[in-house]
C-alpha positions, 0 to 999 in steps of 0.5 A: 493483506501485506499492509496490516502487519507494516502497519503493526510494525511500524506502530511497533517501532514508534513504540519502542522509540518513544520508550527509548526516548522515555528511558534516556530521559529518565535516567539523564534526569536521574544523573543530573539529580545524582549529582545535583543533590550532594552538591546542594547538601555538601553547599548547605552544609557547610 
């Protein structure tokens, strides 16, 4: 009986790392794209 709710908490655990992994590559992308973006306007732009 005790086996289940590990089990659940172990899928749980896996579930919110993938969503930190998900989350920390989302906003690394969203930074490089902040600052990626401007740069490439300021460089055509001139």
């Amino acid at each position: 009986m005790q086996e289940s709710p590990k089990k659940s908490k172990t899928s749980a655990g896996k579930l919110i790392k993938r969503f930190g992994f998900l989350g920390f590559m989302f906003f690394l992308v969203k930074g490089l794209l902040w600052l990626i973006i401007p740069a490439v306007i300021a460089y055509f732009s001139c």
